[in-house]
DRENKEMAR-994463 format. One line per field, with one value per residue: residue number from 1; chain; x, y, z of N, C-alpha, C in turn. Coordinates in pm, 1 decimal. Atoms other than C-alpha are relative to their C-alpha. Layout:
% residues N
nr: (NUM ...)
kette: (A ...)
n_east: (X ...)
n_north: (Y ...)
n_up: (Z ...)
ca_east: (X ...)
ca_north: (Y ...)
ca_up: (Z ...)
c_east: (X ...)
c_north: (Y ...)
c_up: (Z ...)
END
This chain:
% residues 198
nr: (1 2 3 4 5 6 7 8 9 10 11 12 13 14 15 16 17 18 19 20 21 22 23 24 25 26 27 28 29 30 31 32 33 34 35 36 37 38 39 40 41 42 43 44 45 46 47 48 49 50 51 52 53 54 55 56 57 58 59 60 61 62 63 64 65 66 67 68 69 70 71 72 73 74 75 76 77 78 79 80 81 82 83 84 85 86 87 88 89 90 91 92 93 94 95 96 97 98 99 100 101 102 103 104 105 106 107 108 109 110 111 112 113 114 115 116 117 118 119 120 121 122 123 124 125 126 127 128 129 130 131 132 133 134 135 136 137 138 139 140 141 142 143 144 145 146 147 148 149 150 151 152 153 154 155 156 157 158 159 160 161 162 163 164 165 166 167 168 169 170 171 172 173 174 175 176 177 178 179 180 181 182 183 184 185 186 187 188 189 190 191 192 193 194 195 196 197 198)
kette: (A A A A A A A A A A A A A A A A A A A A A A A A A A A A A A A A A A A A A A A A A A A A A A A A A A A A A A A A A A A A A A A A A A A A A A A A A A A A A A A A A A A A A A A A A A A A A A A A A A A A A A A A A A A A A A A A A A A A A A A A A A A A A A A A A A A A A A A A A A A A A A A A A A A A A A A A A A A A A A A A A A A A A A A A A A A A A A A A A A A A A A A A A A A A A A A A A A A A A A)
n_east: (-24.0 -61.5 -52.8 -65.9 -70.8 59.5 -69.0 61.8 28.9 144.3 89.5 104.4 48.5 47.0 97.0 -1.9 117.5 31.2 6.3 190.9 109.4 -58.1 -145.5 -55.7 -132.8 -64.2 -97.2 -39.6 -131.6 -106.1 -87.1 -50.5 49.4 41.7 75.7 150.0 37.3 67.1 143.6 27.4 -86.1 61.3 -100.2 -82.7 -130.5 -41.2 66.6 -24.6 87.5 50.5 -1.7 194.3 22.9 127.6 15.1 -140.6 24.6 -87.7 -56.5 -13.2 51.0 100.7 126.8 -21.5 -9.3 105.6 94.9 -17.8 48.5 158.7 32.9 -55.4 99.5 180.5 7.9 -155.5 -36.3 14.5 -138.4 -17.0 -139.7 -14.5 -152.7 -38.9 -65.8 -115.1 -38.5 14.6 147.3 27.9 -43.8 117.2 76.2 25.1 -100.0 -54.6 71.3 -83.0 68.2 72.7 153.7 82.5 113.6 82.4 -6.6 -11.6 143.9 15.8 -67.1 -26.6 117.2 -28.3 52.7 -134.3 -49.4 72.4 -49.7 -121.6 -53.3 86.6 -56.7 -144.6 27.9 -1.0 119.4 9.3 2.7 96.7 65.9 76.0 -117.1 -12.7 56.9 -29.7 -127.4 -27.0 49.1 -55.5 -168.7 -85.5 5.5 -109.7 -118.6 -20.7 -3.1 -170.2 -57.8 -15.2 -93.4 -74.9 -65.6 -16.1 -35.5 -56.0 130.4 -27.2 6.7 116.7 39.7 54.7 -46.3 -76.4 45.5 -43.3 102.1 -125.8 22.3 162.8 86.4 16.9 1.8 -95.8 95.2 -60.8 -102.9 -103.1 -87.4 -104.3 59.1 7.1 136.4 47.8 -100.3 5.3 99.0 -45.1 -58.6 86.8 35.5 -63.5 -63.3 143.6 19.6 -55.2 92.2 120.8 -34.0 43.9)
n_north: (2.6 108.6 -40.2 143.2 -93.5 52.2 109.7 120.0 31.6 27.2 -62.9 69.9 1.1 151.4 -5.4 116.0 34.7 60.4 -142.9 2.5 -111.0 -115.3 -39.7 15.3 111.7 -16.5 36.2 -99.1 63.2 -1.0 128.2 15.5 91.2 5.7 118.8 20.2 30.8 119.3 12.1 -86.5 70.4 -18.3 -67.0 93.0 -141.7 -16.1 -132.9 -75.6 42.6 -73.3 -120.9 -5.0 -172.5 -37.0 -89.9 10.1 -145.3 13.2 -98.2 -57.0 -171.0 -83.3 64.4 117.2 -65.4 -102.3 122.2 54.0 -98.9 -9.9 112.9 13.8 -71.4 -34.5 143.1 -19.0 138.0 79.2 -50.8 -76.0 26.3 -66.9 79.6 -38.3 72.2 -25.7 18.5 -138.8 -68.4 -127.2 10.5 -2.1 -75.5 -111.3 -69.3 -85.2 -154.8 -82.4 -96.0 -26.8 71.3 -112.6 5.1 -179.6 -40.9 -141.8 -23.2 -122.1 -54.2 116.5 117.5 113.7 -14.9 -77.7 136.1 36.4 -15.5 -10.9 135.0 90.0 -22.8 92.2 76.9 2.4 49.5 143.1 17.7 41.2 -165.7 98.2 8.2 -136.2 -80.5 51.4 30.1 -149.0 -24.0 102.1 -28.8 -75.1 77.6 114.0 -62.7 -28.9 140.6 40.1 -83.6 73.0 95.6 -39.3 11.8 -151.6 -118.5 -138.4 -109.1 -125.4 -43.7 -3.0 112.8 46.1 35.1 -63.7 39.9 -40.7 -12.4 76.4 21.9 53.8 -47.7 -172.4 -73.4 38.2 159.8 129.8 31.7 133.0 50.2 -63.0 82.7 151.3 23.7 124.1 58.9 -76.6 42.5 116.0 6.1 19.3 107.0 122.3 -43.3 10.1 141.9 51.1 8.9 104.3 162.0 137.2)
n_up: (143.5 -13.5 131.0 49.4 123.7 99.9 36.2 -44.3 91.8 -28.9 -166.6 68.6 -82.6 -18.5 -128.8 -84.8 14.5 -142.2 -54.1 -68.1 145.1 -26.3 -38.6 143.3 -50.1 95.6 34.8 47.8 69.4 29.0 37.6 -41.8 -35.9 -103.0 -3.6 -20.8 -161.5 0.9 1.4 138.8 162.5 150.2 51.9 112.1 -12.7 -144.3 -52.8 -134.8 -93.7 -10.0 -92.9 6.8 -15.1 41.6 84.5 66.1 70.9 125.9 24.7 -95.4 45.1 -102.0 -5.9 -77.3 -188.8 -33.9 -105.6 -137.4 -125.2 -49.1 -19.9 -137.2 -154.2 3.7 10.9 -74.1 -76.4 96.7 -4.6 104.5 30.3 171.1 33.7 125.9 86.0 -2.9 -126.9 -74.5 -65.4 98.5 124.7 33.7 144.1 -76.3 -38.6 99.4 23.4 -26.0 -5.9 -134.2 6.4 16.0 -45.8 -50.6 -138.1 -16.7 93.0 5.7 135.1 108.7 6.5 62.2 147.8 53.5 -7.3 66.1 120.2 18.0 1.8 76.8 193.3 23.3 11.0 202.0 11.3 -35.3 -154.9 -59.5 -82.6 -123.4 -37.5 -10.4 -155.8 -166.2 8.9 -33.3 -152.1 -137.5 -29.0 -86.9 -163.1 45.8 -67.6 -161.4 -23.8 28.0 -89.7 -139.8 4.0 -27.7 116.4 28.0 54.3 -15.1 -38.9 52.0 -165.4 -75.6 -72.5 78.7 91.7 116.2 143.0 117.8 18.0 160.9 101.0 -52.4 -128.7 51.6 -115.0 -28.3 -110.4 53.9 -175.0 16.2 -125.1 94.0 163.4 -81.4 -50.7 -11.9 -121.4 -154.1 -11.7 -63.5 -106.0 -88.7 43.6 -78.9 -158.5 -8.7 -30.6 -174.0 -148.3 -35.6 -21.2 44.5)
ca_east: (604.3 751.2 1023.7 1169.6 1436.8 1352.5 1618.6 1423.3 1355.7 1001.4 804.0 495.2 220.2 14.8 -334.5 -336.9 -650.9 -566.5 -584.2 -909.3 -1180.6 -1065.7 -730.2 -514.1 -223.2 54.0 358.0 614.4 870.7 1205.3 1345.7 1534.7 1576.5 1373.7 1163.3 776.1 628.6 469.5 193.9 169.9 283.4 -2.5 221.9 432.2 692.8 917.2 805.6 895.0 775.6 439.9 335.4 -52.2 -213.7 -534.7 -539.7 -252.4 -202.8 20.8 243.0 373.6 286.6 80.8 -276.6 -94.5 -1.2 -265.3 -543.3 -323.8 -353.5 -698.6 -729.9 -533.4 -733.2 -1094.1 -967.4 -714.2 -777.7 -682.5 -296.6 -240.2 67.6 184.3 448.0 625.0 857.7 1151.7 1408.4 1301.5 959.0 1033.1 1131.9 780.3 608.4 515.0 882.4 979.1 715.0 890.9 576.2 337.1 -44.6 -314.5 -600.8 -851.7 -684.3 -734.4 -1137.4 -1134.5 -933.1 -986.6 -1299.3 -1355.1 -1559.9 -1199.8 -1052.7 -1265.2 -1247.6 -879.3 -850.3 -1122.4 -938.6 -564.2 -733.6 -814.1 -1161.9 -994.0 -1121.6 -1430.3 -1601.4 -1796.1 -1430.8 -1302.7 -1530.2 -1508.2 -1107.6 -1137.7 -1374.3 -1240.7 -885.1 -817.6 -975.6 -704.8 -441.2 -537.4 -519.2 -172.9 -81.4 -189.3 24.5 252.0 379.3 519.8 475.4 649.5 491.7 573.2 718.2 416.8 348.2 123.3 133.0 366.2 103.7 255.5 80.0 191.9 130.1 -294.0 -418.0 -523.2 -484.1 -210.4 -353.9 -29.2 154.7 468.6 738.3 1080.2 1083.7 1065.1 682.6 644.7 941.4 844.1 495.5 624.0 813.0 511.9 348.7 546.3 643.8 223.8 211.9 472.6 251.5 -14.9 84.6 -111.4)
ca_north: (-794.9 -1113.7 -1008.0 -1281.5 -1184.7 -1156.6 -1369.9 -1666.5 -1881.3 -2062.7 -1877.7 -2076.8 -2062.0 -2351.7 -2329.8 -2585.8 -2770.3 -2923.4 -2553.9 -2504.2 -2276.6 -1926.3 -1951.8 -1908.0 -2170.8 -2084.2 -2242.0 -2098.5 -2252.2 -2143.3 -2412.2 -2499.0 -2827.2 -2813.1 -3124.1 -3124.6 -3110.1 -3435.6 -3573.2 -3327.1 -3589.6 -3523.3 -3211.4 -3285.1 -2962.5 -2948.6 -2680.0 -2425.8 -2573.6 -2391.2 -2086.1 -1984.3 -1602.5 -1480.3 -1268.6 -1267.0 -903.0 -937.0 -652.8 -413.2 -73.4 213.8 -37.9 -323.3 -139.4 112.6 -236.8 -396.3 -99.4 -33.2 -436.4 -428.1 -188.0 -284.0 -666.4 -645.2 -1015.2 -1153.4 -1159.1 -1007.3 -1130.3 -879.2 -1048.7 -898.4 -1017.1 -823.2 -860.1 -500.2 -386.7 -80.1 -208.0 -120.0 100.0 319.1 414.8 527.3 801.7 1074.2 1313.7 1457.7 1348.2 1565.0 1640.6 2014.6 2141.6 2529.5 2530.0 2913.2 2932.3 2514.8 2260.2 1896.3 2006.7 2210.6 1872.5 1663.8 1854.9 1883.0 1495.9 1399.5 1636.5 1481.0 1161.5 1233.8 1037.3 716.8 757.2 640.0 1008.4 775.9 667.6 1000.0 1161.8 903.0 923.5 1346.7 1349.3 1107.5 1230.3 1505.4 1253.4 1020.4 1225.7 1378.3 977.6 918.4 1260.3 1086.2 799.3 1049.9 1077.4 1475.3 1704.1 2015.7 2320.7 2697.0 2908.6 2988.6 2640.0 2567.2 2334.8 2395.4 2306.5 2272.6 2293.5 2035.2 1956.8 1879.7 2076.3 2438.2 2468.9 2454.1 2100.6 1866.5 1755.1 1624.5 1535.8 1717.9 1478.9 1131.3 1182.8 809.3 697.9 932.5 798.9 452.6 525.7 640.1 384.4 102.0 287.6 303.4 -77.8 -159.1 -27.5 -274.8 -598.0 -801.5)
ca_up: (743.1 629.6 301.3 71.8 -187.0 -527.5 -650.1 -516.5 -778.7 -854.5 -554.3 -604.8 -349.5 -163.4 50.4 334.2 297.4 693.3 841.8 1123.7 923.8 941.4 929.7 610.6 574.6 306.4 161.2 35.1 -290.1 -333.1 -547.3 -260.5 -134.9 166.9 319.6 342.5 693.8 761.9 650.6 329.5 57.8 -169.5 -242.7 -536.0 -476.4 -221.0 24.7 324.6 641.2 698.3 866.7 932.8 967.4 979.2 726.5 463.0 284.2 -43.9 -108.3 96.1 -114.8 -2.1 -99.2 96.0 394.8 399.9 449.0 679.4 911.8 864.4 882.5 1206.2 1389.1 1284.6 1334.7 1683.5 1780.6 1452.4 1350.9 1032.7 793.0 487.7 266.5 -21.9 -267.4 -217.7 45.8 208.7 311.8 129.6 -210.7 -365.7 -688.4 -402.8 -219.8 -625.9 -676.5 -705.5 -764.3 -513.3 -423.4 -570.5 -380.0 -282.3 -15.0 -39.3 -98.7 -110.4 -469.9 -613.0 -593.9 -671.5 -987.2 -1111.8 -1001.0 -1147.4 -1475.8 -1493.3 -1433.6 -1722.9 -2022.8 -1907.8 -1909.1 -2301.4 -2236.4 -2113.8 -1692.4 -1590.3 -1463.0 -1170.0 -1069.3 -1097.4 -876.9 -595.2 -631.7 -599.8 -336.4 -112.1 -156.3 98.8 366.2 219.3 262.7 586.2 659.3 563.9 737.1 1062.3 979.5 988.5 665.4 627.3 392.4 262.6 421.3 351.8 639.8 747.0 827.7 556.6 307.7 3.6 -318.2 -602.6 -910.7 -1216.4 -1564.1 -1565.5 -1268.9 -1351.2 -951.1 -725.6 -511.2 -559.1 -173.9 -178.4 40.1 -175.2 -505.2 -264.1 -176.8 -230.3 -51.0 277.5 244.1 281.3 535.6 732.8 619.7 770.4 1089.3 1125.8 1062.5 1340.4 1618.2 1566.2 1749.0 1556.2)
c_east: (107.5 67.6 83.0 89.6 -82.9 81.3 -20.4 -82.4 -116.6 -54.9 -104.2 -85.6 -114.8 -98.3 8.6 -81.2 -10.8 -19.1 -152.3 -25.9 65.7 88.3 62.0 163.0 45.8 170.0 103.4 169.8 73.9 92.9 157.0 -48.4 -41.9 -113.1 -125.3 -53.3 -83.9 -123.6 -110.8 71.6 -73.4 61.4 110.8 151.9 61.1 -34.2 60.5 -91.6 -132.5 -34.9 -198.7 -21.6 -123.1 -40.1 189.6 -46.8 191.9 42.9 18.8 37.8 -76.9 -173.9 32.4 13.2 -124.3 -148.8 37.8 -33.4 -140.2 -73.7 16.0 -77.8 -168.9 4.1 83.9 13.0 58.3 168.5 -4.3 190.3 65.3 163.3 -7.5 136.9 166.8 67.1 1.5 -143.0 -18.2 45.0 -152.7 -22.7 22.1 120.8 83.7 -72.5 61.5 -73.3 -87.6 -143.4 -102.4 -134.4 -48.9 27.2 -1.1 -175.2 -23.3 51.4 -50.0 -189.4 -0.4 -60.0 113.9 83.7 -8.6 -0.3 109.0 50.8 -48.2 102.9 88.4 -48.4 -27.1 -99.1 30.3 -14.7 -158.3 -53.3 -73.8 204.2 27.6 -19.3 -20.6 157.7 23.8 -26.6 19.7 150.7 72.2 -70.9 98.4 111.8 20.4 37.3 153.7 99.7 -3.8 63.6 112.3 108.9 -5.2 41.5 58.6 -96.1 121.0 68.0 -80.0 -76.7 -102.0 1.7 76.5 -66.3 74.5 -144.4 90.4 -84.0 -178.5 -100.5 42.4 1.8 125.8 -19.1 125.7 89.8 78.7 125.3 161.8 -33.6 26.0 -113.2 18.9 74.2 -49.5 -160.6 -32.8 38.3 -76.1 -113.5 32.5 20.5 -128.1 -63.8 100.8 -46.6 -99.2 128.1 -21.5 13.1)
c_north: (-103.2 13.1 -124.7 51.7 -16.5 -120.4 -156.2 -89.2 -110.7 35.0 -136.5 -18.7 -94.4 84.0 -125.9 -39.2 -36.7 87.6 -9.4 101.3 131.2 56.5 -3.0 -61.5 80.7 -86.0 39.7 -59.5 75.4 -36.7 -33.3 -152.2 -70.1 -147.0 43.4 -28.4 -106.3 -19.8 94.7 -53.7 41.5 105.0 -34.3 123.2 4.2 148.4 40.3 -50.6 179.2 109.1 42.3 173.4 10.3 85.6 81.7 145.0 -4.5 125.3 62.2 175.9 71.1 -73.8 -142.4 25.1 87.8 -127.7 -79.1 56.5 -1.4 -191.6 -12.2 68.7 -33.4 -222.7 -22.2 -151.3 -74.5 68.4 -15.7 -29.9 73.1 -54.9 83.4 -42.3 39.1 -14.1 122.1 35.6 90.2 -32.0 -16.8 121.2 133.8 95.1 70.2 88.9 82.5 130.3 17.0 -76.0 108.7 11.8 168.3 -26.2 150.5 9.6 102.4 50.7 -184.0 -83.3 -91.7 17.6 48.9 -153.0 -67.1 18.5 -5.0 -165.8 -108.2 54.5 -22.2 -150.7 -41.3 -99.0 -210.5 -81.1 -34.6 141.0 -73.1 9.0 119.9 93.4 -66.6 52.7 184.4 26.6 -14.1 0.9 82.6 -135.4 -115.4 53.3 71.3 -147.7 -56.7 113.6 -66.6 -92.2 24.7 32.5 243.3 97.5 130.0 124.6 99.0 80.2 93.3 -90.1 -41.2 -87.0 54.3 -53.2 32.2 -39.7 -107.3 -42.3 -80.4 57.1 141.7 43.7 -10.0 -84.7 -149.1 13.3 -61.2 36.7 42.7 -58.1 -143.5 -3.4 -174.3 -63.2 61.4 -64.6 -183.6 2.2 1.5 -114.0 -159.5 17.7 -24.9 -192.5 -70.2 13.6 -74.3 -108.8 -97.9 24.4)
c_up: (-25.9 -157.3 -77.7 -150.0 -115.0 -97.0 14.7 -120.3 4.8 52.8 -77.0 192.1 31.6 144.1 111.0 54.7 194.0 99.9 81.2 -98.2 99.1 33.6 -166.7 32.7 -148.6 11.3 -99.2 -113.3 -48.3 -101.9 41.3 97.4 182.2 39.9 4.7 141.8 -27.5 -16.6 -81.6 -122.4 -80.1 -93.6 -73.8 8.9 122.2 61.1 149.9 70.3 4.7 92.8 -9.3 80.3 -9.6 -77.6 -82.7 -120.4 -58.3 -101.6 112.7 -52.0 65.7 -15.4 91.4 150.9 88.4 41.7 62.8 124.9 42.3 91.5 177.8 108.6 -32.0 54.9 106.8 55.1 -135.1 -38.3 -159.8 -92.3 -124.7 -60.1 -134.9 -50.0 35.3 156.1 118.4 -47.8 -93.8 -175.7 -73.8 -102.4 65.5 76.7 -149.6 -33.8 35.9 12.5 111.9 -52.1 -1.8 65.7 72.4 124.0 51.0 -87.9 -77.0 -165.4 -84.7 42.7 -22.2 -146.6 -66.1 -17.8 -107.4 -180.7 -55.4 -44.2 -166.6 -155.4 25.7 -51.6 -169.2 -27.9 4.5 179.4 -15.4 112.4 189.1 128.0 57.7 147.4 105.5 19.8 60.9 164.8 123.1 11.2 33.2 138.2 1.5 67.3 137.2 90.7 22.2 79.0 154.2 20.8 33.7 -105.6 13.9 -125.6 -57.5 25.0 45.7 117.6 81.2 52.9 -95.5 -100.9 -134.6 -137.6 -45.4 -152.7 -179.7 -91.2 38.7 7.3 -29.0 186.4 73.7 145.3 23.2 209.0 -35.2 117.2 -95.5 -106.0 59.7 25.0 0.7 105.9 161.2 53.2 37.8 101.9 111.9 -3.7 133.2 120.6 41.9 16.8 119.0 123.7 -27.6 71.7 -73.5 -146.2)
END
C-alpha cells in the first residue's frame, strides 16, 4: 500500500504509453519540483520518477482492500499496487463507521424476505429492489468473509454473536465491533492484505 499525504498539492495522474502490454505505468504530481525521467518530454508537468504494477487498486477502503485481496489470491504471479490519498492506509470512509453491518444471521427468528422488506420501506422507494436483494442475500457470505480476514465481532458470553437491532430492521441482524465496527474492519482488512506478497 503505497500512501501520499493529502496536503499534496495538484496530484494529477499520467499513463505511460512506453510500458510492455500488461503492465500499468503511473505518474504521480505533487507540484513539486521534481525532474522527468528521460526521454518523457512530451510530458508538459513535472513528474515523480515512475513506478509500474500490474494491477493498480485506488483507495484503500473496505471495496479497495477487499479486491486487492481477492485480486491477490486469484492473480499470485501478478504484483498488485493499492494507493490512497492519505498519508495512512487507514485514513478511509470505512475506518469512521461507527455503526454495525446488517446481515440474516439467526435464520430461526429473521429471513432475507424480513430483510429485504425492512430495507425497501427505510429506503422510502429510492433502492433498486433487484439491488436490494443481491446486497441481502449475499451479505452473511460477506461477512462470514471479512470474519475470516479476521475482523472481530462482539459476541455474547455465550460466544455468540451480540445482534443488535437499529433504527429500520424489525430484527435484531446488525454486527458490530463496540461503536468502531468500521475502524476494526479496516484493521482486518489491511492486516489480510499484508500476507499476500504480491
Amino acid at each position: 500500500i503505497i500512501s501520499f499525504p493529502t496536503t499534496a498539492a495538484g496530484t494529477a495522474f499520467y499513463v505511460c504509453p512506453e510500458l510492455s502490454a500488461g503492465q500499468a505505468g503511473i505518474f504521480l504530481h505533487f507540484g513539486q519540483r521534481i525532474h522527468k525521467p528521460e526521454g518523457l518530454n512530451h510530458y508538459s508537468k513535472t513528474i515523480h520518477p515512475y513506478m509500474t504494477t500490474d494491477l493498480l487498486v485506488i483507495g484503500s477502503g473496505i471495496a479497495g482492500l477487499t479486491f486487492a485481496i481477492k485480486a491477490a489470491k486469484a492473480l499470485p504471479d501478478k504484483e498488485i499496487l493499492v494507493l490512497t490519498k492519505a498519508a495512512s492506509a487507514e485514513e478511509t470512509n470505512t475506518n469512521y463507521a461507527q455503526g454495525g453491518v446488517a446481515g440474516v444471521w439467526d435464520f430461526e427468528k429473521d429471513s432475507f424476505d424480513k430483510h429485504i422488506e425492512d430495507t425497501l420501506i427505510a429506503g422510502d422507494g429510492l433502492c433498486d429492489p433487484r439491488a436490494v436483494e443481491v446486497v441481502v442475500k449475499e451479505g452473511p457470505d460477506r461477512i462470514r468473509e471479512i470474519i475470516g480476514y479476521g475482523t472481530r465481532f462482539d459476541k455474547n458470553e455465550g460466544g455468540d454473536y451480540n445482534l443488535g437491532r437499529e433504527g429500520g430492521h424489525s430484527e435484531f441482524r446488525i454486527l458490530h465491533h463496540k461503536d468502531v465496527t468500521g475502524k476494526e474492519i479496516e484493521r482486518a482488512l489491511i492486516a489480510e492484505a499484508a500476507r499476500h506478497k504480491n
